[in-house]
N, C-alpha and C positions, 0 to 999 in steps of 0.2 A: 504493500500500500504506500510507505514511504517512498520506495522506489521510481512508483504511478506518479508521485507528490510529485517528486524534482524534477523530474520527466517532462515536466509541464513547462521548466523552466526554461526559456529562451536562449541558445548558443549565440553569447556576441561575437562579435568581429575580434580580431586580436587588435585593430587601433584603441577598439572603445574599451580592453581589458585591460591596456596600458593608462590608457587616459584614467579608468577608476583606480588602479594601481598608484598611479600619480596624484590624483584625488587624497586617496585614504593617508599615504605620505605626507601630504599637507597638514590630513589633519590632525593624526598625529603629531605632528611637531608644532600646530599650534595648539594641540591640548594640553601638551608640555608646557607652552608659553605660558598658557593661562594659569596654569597650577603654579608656576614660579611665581616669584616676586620681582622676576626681571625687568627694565624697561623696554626689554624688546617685545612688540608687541605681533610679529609675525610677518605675513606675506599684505595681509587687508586687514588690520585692526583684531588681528590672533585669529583671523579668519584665511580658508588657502584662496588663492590666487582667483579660481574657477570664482567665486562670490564677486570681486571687483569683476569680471568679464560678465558676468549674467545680468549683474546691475546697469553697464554699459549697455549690452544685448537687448536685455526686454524693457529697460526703461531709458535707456538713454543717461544716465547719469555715469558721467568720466570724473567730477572730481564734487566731494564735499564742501561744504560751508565752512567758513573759519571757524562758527561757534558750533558744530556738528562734532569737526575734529576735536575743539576743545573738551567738549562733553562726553564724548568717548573717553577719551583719555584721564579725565577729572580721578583723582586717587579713588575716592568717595565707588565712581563707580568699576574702577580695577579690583573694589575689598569686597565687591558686592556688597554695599549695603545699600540699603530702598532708598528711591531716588523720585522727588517730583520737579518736574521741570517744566517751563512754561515759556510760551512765546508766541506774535503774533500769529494769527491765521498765514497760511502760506509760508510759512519758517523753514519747512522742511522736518516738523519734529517725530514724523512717522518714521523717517528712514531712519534718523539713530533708534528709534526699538525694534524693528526690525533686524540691523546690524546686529544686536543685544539678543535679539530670539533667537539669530544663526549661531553665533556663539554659543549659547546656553543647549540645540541642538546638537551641531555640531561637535562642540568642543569639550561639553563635559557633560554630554550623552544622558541630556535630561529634558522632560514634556514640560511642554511650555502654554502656558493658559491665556489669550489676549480677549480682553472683553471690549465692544462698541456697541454704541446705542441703537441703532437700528439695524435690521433684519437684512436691509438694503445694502448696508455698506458691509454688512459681514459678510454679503455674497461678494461684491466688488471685490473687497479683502483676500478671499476664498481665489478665487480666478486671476487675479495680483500675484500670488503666493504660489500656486498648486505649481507653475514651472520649476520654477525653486527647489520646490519638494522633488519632481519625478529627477529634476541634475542634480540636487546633494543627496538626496534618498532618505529623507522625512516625510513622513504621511501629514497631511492640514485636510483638517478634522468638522464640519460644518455643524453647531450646536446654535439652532435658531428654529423659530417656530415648532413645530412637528420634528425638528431631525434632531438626533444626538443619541446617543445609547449611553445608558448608565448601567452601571457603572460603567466607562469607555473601555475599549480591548484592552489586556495589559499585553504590547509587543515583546515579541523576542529579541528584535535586537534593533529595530528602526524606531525612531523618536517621533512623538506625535505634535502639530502645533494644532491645538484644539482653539477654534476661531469662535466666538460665541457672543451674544445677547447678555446684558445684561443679567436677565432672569434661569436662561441656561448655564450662563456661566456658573452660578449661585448652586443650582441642580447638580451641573458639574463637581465641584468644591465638597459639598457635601455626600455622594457617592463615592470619591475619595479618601473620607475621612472613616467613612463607615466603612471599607473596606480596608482600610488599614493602609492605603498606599495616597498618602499626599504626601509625602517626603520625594515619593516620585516626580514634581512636579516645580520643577528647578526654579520658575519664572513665571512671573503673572504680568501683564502692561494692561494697566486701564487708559483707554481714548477718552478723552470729554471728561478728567475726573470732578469737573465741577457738578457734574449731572448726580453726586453726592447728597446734594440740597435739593435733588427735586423729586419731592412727592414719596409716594411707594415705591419707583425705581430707584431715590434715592437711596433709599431705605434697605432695599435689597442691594443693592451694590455696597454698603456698609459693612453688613451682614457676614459677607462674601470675605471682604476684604480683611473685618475683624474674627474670624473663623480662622483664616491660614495665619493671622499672628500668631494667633492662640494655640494652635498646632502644630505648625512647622515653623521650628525656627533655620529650615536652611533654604526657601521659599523667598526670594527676593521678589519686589515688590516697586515696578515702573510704575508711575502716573506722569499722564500729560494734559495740558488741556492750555489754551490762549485766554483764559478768561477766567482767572484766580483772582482772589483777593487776602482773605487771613491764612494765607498760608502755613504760619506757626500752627493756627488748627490742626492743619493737616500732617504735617508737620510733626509733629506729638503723637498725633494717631497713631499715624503710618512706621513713625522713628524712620524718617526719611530726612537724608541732606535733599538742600533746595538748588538749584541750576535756572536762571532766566537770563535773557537776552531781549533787547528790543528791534533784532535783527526781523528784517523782512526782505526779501531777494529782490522787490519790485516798490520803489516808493510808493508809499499810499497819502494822497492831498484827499481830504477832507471841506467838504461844502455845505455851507446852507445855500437854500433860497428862499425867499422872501419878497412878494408880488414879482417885480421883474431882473429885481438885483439878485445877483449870486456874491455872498461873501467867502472867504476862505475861515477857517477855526484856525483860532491862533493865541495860543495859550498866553502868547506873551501878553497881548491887547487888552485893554481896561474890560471889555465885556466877554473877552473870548473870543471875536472873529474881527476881522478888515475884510473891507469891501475890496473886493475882486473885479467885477464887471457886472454891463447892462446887457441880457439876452440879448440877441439881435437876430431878430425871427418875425417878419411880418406875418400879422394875424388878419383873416379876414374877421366878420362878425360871425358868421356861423362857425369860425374855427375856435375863438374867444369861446364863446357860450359851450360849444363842446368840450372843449381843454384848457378850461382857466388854468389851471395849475401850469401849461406850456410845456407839456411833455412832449406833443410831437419836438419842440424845439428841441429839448434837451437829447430826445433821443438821435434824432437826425444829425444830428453833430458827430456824430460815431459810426450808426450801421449806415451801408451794409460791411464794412470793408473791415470793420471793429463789433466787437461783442455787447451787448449790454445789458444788465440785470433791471428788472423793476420791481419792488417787491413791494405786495399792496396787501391791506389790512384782513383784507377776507376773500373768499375762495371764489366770490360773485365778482368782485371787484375787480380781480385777477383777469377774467375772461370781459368785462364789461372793455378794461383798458385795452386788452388789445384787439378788441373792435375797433375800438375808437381812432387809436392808434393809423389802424391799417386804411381807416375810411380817408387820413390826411396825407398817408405816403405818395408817394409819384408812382408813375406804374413805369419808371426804368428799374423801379426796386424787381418788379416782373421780373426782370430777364437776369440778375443775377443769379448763378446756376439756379436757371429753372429748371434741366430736366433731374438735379440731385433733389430739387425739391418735390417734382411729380413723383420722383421716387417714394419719398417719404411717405404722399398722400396715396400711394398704391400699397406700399408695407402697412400702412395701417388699418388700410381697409383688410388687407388677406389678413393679420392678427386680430381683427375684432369680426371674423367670420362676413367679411362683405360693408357693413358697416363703420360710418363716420360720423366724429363730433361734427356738423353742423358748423362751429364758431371757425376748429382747424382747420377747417374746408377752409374759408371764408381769408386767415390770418397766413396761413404754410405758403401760399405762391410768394407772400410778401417778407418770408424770412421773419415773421413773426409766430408764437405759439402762447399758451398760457400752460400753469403747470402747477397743480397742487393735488390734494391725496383724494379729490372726484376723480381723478384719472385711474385706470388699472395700472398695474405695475409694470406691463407691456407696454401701455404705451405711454408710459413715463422715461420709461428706459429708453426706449427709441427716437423719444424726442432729446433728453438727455445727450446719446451719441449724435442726434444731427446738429447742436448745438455746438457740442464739443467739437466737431471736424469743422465746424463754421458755415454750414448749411441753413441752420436758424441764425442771425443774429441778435435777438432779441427776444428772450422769456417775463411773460408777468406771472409773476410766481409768489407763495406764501413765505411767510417764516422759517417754515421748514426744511425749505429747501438749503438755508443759510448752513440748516444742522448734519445737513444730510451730506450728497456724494460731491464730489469736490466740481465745482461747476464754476471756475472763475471768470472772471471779464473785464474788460477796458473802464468800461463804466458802471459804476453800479448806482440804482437811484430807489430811494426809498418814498414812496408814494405820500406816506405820512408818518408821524410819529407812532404809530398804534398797530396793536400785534390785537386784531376784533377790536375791541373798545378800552381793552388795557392801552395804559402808555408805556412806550416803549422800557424796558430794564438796559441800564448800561450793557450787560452780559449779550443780551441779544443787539443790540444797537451793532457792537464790536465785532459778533457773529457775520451779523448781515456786509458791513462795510468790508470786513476781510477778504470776500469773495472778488476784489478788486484789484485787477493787477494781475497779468497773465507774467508767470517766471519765462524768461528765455524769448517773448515774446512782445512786452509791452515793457519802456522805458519807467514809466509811471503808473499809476491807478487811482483814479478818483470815483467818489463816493459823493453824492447829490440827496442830501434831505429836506425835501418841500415841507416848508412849514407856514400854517395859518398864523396873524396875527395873534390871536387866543395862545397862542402851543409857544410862544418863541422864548419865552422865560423861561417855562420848563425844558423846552429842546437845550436850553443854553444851559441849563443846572447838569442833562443827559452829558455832552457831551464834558464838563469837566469834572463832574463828579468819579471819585472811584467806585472798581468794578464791585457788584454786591456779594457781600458776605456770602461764605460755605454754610450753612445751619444745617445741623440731624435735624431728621426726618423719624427719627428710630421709635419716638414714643409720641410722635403725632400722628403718622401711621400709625395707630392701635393694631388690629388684625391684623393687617399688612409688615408691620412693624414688629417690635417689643416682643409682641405673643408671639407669634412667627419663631421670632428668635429663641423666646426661652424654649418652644416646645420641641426645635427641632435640636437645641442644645441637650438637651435628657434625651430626646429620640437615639442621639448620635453618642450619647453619652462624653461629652466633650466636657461637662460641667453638669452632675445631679444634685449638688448639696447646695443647699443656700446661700452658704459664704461663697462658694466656687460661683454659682450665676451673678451674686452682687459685684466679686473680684471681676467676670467676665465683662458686665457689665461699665467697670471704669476704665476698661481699657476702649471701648469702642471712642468712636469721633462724639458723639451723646455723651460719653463719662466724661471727656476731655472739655466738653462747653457746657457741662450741666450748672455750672452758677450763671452762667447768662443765660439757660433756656427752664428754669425750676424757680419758681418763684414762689408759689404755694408749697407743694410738697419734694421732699428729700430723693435722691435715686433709691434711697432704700427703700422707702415708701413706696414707692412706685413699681418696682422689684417684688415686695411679697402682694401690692393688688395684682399686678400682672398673672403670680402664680397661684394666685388665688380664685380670680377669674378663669385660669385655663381648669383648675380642680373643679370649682361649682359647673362648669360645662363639659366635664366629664372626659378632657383631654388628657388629662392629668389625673396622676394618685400619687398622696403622702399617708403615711402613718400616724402623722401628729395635722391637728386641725390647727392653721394656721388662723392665730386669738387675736381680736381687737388692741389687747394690751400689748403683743408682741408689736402690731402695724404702727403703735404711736410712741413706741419710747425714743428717747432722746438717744442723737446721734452718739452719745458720750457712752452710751450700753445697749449697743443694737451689734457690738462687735462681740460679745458672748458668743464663748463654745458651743454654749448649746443650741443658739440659734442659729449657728453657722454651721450645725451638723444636721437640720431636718433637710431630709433627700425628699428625690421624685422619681416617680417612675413613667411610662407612656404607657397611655393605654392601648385600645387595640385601635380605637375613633381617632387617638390621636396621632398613633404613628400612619393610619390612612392619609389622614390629613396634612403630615409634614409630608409624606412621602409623594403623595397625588399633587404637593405644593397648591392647595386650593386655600382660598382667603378663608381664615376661619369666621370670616362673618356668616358667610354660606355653607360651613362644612354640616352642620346638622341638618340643616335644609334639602342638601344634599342626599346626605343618608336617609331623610325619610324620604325621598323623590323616589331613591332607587328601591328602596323598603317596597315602598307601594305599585310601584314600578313591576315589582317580583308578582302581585296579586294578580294583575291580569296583562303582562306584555303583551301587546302589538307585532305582530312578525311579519304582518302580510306587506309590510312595507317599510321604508325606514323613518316615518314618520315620529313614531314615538321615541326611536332612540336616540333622532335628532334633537328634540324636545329636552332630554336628558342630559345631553352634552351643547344645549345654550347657552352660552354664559349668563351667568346672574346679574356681573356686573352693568353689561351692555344693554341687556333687556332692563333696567331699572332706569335707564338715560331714553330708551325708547317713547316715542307718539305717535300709534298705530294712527292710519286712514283709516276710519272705519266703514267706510263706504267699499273701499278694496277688498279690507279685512271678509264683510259680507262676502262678498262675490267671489273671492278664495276660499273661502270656507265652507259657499255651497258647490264649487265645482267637488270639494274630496268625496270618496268616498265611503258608504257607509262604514267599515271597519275604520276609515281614516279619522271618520268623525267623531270615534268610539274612542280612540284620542281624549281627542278635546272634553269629551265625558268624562273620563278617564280622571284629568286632571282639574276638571272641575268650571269650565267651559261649554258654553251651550248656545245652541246657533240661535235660541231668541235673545241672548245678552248681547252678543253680536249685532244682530238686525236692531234691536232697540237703541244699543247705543250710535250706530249706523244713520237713524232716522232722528236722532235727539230724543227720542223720548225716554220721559224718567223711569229710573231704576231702583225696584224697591229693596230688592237682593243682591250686594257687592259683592262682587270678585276681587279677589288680589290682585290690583293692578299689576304686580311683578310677573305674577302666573300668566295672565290675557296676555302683556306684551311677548312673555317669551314664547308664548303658543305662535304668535305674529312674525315673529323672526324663525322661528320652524320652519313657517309657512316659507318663506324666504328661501331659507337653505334647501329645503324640500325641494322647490320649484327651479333652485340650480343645481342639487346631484342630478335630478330628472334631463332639464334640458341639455345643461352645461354650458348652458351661452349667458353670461352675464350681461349682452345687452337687452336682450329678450325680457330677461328678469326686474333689470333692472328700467325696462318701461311697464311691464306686468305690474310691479310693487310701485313706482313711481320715485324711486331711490337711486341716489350718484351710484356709478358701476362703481366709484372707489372704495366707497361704504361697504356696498355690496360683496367685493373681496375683504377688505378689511375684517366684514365681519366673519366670513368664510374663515380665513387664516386663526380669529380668535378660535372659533369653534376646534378649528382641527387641535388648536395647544390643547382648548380644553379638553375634548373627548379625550386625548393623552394623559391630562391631567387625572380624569375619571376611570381611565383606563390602570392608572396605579394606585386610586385610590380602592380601586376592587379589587386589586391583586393585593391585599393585605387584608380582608375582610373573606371571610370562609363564605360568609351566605350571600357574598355576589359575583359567586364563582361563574355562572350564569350566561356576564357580561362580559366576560375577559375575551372571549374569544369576538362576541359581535361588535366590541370597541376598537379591538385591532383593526379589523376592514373597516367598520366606519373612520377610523382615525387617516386611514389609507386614502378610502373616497375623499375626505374634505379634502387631506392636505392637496389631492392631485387637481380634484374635481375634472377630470376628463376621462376617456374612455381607458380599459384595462392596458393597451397595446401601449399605449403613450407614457406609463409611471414608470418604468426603466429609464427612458431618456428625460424625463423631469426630476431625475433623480440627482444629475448633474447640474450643479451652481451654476445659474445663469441661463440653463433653459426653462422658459416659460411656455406656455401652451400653445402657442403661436407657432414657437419656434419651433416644438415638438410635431406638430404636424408638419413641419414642413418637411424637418430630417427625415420624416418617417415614409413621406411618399418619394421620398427621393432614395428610399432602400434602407435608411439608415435606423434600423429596426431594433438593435439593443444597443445596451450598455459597451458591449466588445467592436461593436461594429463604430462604433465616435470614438475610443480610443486607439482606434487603427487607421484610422481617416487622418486623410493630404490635405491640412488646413486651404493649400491652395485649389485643390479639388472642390474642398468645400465652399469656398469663393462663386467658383462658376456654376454650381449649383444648386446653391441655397439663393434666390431670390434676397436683395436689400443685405445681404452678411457680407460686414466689411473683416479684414484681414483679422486686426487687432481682438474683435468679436469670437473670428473661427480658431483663432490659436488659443484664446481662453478656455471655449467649449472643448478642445480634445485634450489641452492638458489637463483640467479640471475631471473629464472623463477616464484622462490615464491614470491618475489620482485614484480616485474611485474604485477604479478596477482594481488595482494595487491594491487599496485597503481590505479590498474583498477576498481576493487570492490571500491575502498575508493572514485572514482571519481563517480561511478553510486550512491552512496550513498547521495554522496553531489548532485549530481541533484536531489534526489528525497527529501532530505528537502527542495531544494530551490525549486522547485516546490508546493511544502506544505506548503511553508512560509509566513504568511499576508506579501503583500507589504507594502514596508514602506509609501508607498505614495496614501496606502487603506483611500477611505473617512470617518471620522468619523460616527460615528452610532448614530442619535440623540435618547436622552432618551424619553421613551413615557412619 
């Protein structure tokens, strides 16, 4: 059978056995380097040679930044100790941790954990990276939505860089811990570490981070982010040296405007800016009335031959401008490559099955688009690459896009102060204008903020005020938060006894700012309600009933033996619950769903166990149509309708509420809406066309995936939450394929090639009529082959998809491999063989 194994295994060339000969040589002698105390730092920064040639190759980079080299080399990070560093947008601060994750690969043959805030960029990341991996021979590992396996493969002998989500990451961290192998896991970089202070991602990204203190002390610890403020915070946290720089590879000039004058910001000047210039752009009267604000002026001054960003308050506003926009262009703007643009508007119809936005119809001839999360993610992506190659030049886009994949531009102009009706945060302010300034490409970048008379005090405070404070998140998140923490710290047994969770407790980023965030009550206080909460709701068991007079004594004898010896234990609810990672606001809700779920499931269809796997959160933000709601409700079926019985829904609550008329028996608003997005999801495993659906429901296509993607984490999430509960053994198997159908939502033939980072549904069908029918068949494929025939696939695109594909396949092979030693393997626990 071993034999059959190796047999599998590819006969190289004898150049390519020397090349890997020559390789491994390298890196041998710079893992020598690293382990020394020497200043020689090797062939590339204790990296071999082949790393400087691949960064040339696939990105173009021949030489570093002065403060790149500098920060490499810094002692601080030669001793590996944790490190946050910070600098403008466009600095270049990816490529030093990257450099940092080759090493730690590389050179002292350890996995390495990188966490980013969206799903999006972890694929970009993913498809970035996976060349990398197939030339040094490291697996990159994709933990986002639906994908990651916990606990991760433990390899034989190739190093993993596990790419992940915030909330994966965290998943991640924790099936490590519980398996006993986080010491395996050399190196962690958090992107964006300001996104520490926001919300419950903050909260779990804390979580995350103060877990591997606590466990692995040989676990180093990157953060980056361009928009830090109390870094001692972090600082203390993390026990991390600090590294900044106010390098940026592309000057960035800064503007107001204000009716027709444009001033410059100018820190030095009594109010903050000097006047700059007068537009100089003749309005007619219907151009006036349509674009007071003189944006065609501002933009015309740049495209088409220049890029430029607009970023407007809301997602209507976004598509309203660049109507408007395109109604005052010249129509020479036409003929700048029109037919890469007919192209565009032909890719998008064959990705959204035949169908077009209307506005993109109207904006794409004119090198205009708009771009925010109503879009699906195909044809975000698409327009994204026409942008970047210089095919669009000009996106009106959200906030979002500021956070998201790297889209920069000559000019960037911010529509108004206000992100919806909030005013602008410095943090975001510095986000959005960063995106200005192409490296290698533009001498300079300017940033253009329209502001009304009303807004110019406060614009003027934005723009000189400092960037805003890091604050936990850890005990404002409740459920999300604090419980979270304590239940999965006893789940994991990382800390059972009271003094161990209070100790655990002052080390996190929360323990390090609790006199500026505790005003009322103590972290100890706060410590046994926490655990007292999770016991009254049946997450939790102690032995001793934690007493009123324990909760209020003074700080001065709350450090007693004996209070810092009552343990806990997890129940069976609650290691469901840490382990399915569901918000314990919902976990009991949950459990009776699926309780009652057991009395009469639904099988004739997937309607009920869609229902099941809705998230709580998103149906509680829901406002059905109830006129649709009707009319969806009497197309199902009677077994479908036995559903909505089921859970306590009934088609004359429906129709009544539909027609306005009063209602003398409530329903749970939570239960009606998520029966509502059932309906939804239903209506797209059925069809599979999210435009279809999303004219059927009357809902953005982006929503419409959005909510799709939630569902698939959740049904994941419920899918371990019953693999830890005996009496919903039931579901384990019908969660798996439903967790399959969301995350793909297309037909069976297509989930192999969606399996690879970066193909989308779109694209799946196209490889697929074109022959390219699995997983093996895109990792053997002539990127340039794929070129000529894949419709709209540019180069950069097709070497993504097969390296990313050869990735893949790698991992798979390397995983059936390791089954069939450890199938081959004496048990350790084989009984001795006596000698005759």
């Amino acid at each position: 059978m071993t034999v059959n194994a190796k047999a599998q295994i590819p006969i190289f060339s004898r150049t390519k056995q020397l090349k890997e000969t020559h390789l491994s040589e390298e890196i041998n002698v710079a893992k020598k380097t690293i382990e020394s105390s020497s200043d020689d730092v090797g062939p590339f920064y204790s990296l071999p040679s082949k790393v400087r040639d691949l960064y040339v190759q696939l990105k173009g980079i021949e030489k570093l930044y002065e403060w790149q080299h500098t920060c490499l080399t810094l002692n601080s990070v030669q001793e590996r100790k944790n490190l946050i560093y910070s600098l403008p947008t466009s600095g270049g601060k990816t490529l030093v941790a990257e450099i940092l994750m080759l090493q730690e690969l590389l050179c002292r043959r350890k996995d390495v954990l990188m966490i980013l805030p969206y799903v999006a960029i972890v694929q970009e990341k993913i498809s970035g990276l996976s060349n990398f991996g197939i030339e040094l021979g490291f697996f990159v590992e994709e933990y986002a939505g639906s994908k990651g396996r916990f606990p991760p493969i433990k390899r034989r002998e190739k190093k993993s860089l596990y790419i992940a989500t915030i909330e994966k990451g965290h998943g991640l961290v924790n099936s490590l811990i519980e398996t006993g192998r986080i010491s395996s896991l050399g190196l962690v970089v958090v992107d964006e570490l300001h996104m520490i202070a926001e919300g419950s991602r903050g909260a779990v990204l804390e979580m995350t981070l103060a877990k591997i203190l606590y466990t692995s002390k040989t676990t180093q610890i990157i953060g980056m982010s361009a928009t830090l403020n109390n870094v001692g915070d972090l600082q203390e946290f993390l026990q991390a040296e600090y590294y900044t720089s106010q390098f940026r590879p592309v000057e960035l000039k800064e503007y107001l405007k204000i009716n027709d004058a444009i001033y410059e910001v100018d820190s030095k000047a009594e109010n903050g800016m000097t006047f700059s210039r007068l537009l100089n752009y003749k309005y007619s009267d219907a151009l006036k009335k349509m674009d007071p604000d003189h944006l065609v002026a501002l933009v015309t001054e740049v495209i088409p031959n220049n890029s430029c960003l607009v970023f407007c308050p809301t997602k209507k506003n976004c598509e309203n401008v660049a109507e408007m926009i395109c109604k005052f262009l010249s129509k020479d703007y036409l003929k700048h490559r029109e037919k890469e643009k007919q192209e565009i508007i032909k890719n998008l119809k064959s990705i959204c099955s035949g169908n077009l936005c209307p506005v993109l119809k109207r904006t794409i001839p004119l090198g205009v688009a708009y771009h925010h999360s109503g879009l699906t993610s195909d044809e975000r992506k698409l327009l994204e690459e026409a942008y970047s190659t210089g095919v669009l030049c000009l996106l009106t886009c959200t906030s979002t896009l500021a956070a998201g994949v790297n889209l920069p531009a000559r000019r960037v102009i911010l529509r108004a102060p206000y992100v919806a009706k909030e005013f602008l945060k410095r943090s975001q302010y510095k986000q959005m204008i960063g995106r200005a300034g192409r490296a290698g490409i533009d001498s300079a970048g300017e940033s253009i903020l329209i502001l009304q008379e009303k807004d110019k005090q406060q614009a003027l405070e934005l723009i000189s005020r400092p960037l805003e404070n890091c604050y936990s998140h850890l005990v404002q998140e409740f459920t999300k938060g604090i419980q979270t923490l304590f239940l999965s710290l006893i789940g994991l047994k990382i800390a059972t006894h009271l003094g161990d969770i209070y100790h655990f407790m002052s080390g996190t980023l929360f323990g390090v700012q609790q006199k500026i965030l505790l005003k009322e009550k103590s972290l100890w206080e706060i410590t046994v309600e926490s655990l007292k909460y999770l016991t009254e709701k049946g997450l939790l068991q102690n032995d001793t009933i934690l007493t009123e007079k324990g909760l209020t004594q003074k700080d001065s004898s709350y450090k007693s033996e004996e209070w810092f010896q009552y343990s806990f234990h997890i129940t069976k609810l609650g290691r469901a619950s840490f382990k399915g990672t569901i918000d314990l606001a919902y976990c009991d809700i949950l459990y009776r769903d699926l309780q009652k779920g057991l009395e009469g499931l639904v099988l004739e269809s997937l309607l009920h166990l869609i229902y099941l796997t809705t998230p709580y959160d998103i149906a509680s933000q829901c406002d059905p149509d109830w006129m649709i709601y009707f009319k969806q409700f009497n197309q199902l079926s009677p077994a479908e309708q036995n559903v909505a019985a089921l859970v306590g829904v009934s088609e004359n609550y429906i129709g009544k509420k539909a027609s306005g008329q009063a209602i003398k028996k409530t329903v749970d608003k939570d239960i009606v809406n998520r029966l509502y997005l059932s309906l939804v999801l239903y209506a797209l495993l059925k069809e599979t066309s999210i435009w279809s659906v999303s004219e059927k429901f009357n809902m953005p296509r982006g929503y419409i995936q959005s909510l799709l993607t939630a569902a698939a984490t959740f049904s994941c999430c419920v899918l371990h939450f019953c693999e830890e509960l005996e009496e919903f053994w039931v579901y384990k198997a019908l969660l798996v394929e439903l967790t399959k159908k969301l995350t793909y939502c297309v037909k069976a033939e297509l989930i192999p090639l969606m399996e690879v980072t970066g193909v989308l549904k779109g694209r799946a069908k196209q490889l697929y009529n074109a022959g390219y029918k699995s997983l093996a068949h895109l990792a053997n494929a002539n990127p340039e082959v794929l070129i000529k025939t894949i419709d709209h696939l540019s180069r950069r695109q097709a070497k993504q998809i097969v390296s990313s594909a050869k990735m893949l396949l790698n991992e798979k092979a390397e995983a059936l491999q390791e089954e069939v030693e450890e199938l081959l393997r004496l048990p350790a626990d084989f009984p001795p063989v006596e000698k005759a």
